[in-house]
N, C-alpha and C positions, 0 to 999 in steps of 0.2 A: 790152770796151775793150782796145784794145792796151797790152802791157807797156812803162812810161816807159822808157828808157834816159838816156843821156847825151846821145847824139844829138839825142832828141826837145826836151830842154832848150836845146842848141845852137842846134838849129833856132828853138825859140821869141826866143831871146836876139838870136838872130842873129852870133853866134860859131863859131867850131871846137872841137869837142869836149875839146883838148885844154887850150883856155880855161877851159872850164867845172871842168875835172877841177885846172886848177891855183890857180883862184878857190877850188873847196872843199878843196881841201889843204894851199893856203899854203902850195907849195916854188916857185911862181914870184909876182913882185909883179903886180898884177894892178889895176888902177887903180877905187879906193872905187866908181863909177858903175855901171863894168861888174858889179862883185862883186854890188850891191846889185840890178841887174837877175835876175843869175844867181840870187840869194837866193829874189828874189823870182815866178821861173821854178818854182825848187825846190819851194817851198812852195804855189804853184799847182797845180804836175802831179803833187802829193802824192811826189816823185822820192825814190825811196832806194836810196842808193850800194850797191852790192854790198860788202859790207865783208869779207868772204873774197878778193875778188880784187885789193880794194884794198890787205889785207894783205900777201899774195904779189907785189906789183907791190912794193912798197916797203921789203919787209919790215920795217915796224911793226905792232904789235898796236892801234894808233890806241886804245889803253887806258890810262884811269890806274887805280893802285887807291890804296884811300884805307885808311888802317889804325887803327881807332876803338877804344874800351875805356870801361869794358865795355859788351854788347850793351844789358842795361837801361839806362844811359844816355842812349843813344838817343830811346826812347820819350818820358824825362822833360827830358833838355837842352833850354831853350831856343837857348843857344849854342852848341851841333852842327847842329843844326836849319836854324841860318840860318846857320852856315857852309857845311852841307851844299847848302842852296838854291844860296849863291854860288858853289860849285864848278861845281857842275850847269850853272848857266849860261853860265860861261865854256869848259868842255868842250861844250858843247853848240853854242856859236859856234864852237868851233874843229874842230868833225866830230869829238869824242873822245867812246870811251865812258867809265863808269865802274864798277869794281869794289871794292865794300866787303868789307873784312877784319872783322869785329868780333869782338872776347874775348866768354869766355863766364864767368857770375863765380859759383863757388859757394857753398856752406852758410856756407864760412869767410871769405868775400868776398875769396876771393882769386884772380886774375885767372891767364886762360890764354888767351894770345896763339896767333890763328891763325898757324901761319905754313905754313898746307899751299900752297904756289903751285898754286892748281887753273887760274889765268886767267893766261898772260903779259901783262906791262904793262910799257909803257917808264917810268914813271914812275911816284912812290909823293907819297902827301903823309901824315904821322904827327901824329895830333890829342893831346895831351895824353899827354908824353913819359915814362917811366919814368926813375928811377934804373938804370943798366948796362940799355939799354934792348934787348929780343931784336928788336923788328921791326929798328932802325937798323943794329944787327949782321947780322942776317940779309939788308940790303939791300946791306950792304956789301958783302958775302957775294958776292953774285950780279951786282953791279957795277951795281946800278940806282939811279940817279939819285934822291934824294929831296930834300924838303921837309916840315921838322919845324913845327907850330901848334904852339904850345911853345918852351921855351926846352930843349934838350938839356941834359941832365950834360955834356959837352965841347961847349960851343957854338963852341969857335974850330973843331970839325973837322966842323961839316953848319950847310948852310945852313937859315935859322929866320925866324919873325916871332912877336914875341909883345907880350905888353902888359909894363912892368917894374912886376910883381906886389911886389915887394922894397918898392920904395918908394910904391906904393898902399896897402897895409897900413901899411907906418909910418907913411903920412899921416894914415889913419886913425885908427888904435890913440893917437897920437900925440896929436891932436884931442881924443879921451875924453879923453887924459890930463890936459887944457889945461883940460877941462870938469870936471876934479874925477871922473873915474870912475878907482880905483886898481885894482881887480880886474874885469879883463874877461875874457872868456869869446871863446877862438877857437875854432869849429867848423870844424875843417880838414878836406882829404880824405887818402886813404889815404898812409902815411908813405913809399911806392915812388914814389910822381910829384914830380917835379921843381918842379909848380905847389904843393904845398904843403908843401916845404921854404923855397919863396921866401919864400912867404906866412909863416912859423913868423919866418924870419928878419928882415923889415918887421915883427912883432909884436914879436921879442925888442928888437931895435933901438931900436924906439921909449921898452920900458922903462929899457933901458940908459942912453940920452941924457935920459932924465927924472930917473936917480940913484933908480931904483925896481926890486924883485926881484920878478919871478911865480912862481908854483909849476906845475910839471909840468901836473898835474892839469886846470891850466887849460887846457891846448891837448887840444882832444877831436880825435881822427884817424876818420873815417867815412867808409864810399861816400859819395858825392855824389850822394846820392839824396834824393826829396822823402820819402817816408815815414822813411826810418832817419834822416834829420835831425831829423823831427820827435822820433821814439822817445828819442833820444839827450838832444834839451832838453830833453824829459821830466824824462830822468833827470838832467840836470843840475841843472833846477831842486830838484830832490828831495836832492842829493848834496851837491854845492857849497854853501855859504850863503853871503849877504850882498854877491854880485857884484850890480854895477849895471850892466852893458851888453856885448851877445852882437856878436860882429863874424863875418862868414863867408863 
């Protein structure tokens, strides 16, 4: 069988080549009909863009990288998982690759951010942001363009989406409180991410405005993992006495 090109797909579409090439790059507008022809030329004649030449015509690296922590994680997140799905896909519509960074977290579960740049990418998206965060510095660094999941420590200076963790916790912690539970138990994650400082601060909050004091103790800081969560309740159940309700 002969090798697909661009042409062969032009031909099949009934377009010029240079239609097709600007249908899957999305630097000219190209009307939804034709695209969808083009699409569906592509995925017939199994067509794959030369992506070296496509770099060099354009000079983009048609790459995102995605910078995750830490790598177990991964395995057990639900919510990476199916962000990760949703990235994928939308890079995938728009002819982008994608390149994952992930930390590696040792004995003392303390994290070490990749930041070897082995893959150029025009773009970064950062999952679950640090306190004085080294990937967001390091991107700044290099003048690439990101996107934080998470709320940043300086959120007025990088653009962001995240859930307001602050006041989900206090609605909950809050809740207990309404229900008569006075000693709760937060299972929080590690004290460097900005996701569970939030979270600390919708728990204190909530005691606050109840005219109620916690003790230290009660906020446990853990990887966010399924096994050390467990080990952890363990010990809390064991340590702590007379709490009536675990929020995490």
């Amino acid at each position: 069988m002969s090798k697909v090109t661009i042409e062969t797909v032009a031909k099949k579409v009934g377009v010029s080549a240079a239609t097709v090439s600007y249908a899957l790059s999305g630097k000219r507008k190209i009307s939804r009909e034709v695209t969808d022809r083009i699409l569906k030329a592509v995925e017939e004649l199994d067509y794959k863009p030369n992506i070296t030449a496509r770099n060099l015509a354009s000079s983009k690296t048609w790459t995102v990288g995605l910078y995750a922590s830490p790598t177990q994680n991964i395995r057990e997140d639900y919510f990476f998982n199916n962000i990760l799905a949703g990235v994928i896909d939308v890079l995938h519509e728009k002819r982008y690759q994608i390149h994952l960074y992930a930390d590696s977290l040792d004995e003392t579960s303390k994290n070490h951010p990749d930041l070897n740049m082995t893959q150029p990418i025009d773009g970064a998206l950062i999952m679950n942001p640090r306190i004085n965060d080294l990937y967001i510095q390091h991107l700044k660094q290099l003048n690439i363009p990101f996107v934080v999941i998470g709320t940043p420590e300086r959120p007025e200076n990088s653009f962001y989406v995240d859930a307001d963790l602050t006041a989900g916790y206090y609605a909950a912690v809050n809740y207990l409180i309404k229900r008569g539970h006075k000693k709760i138990i937060l299972i929080n994650g590690l004290v460097d991410y900005t996701q569970s400082k939030q979270r600390r601060a919708g728990y204190a909050l909530a005691y606050e405005d109840n005219g109620l004091d916690f003790d230290d103790t009660w906020v446990v800081n853990i990887p966010m993992l399924e096994e050390e969560g467990y080990r952890v309740f363990k010990r809390t159940v064991e340590n702590i006495n007379d709490f009536s309700a675990v929020i995490t």
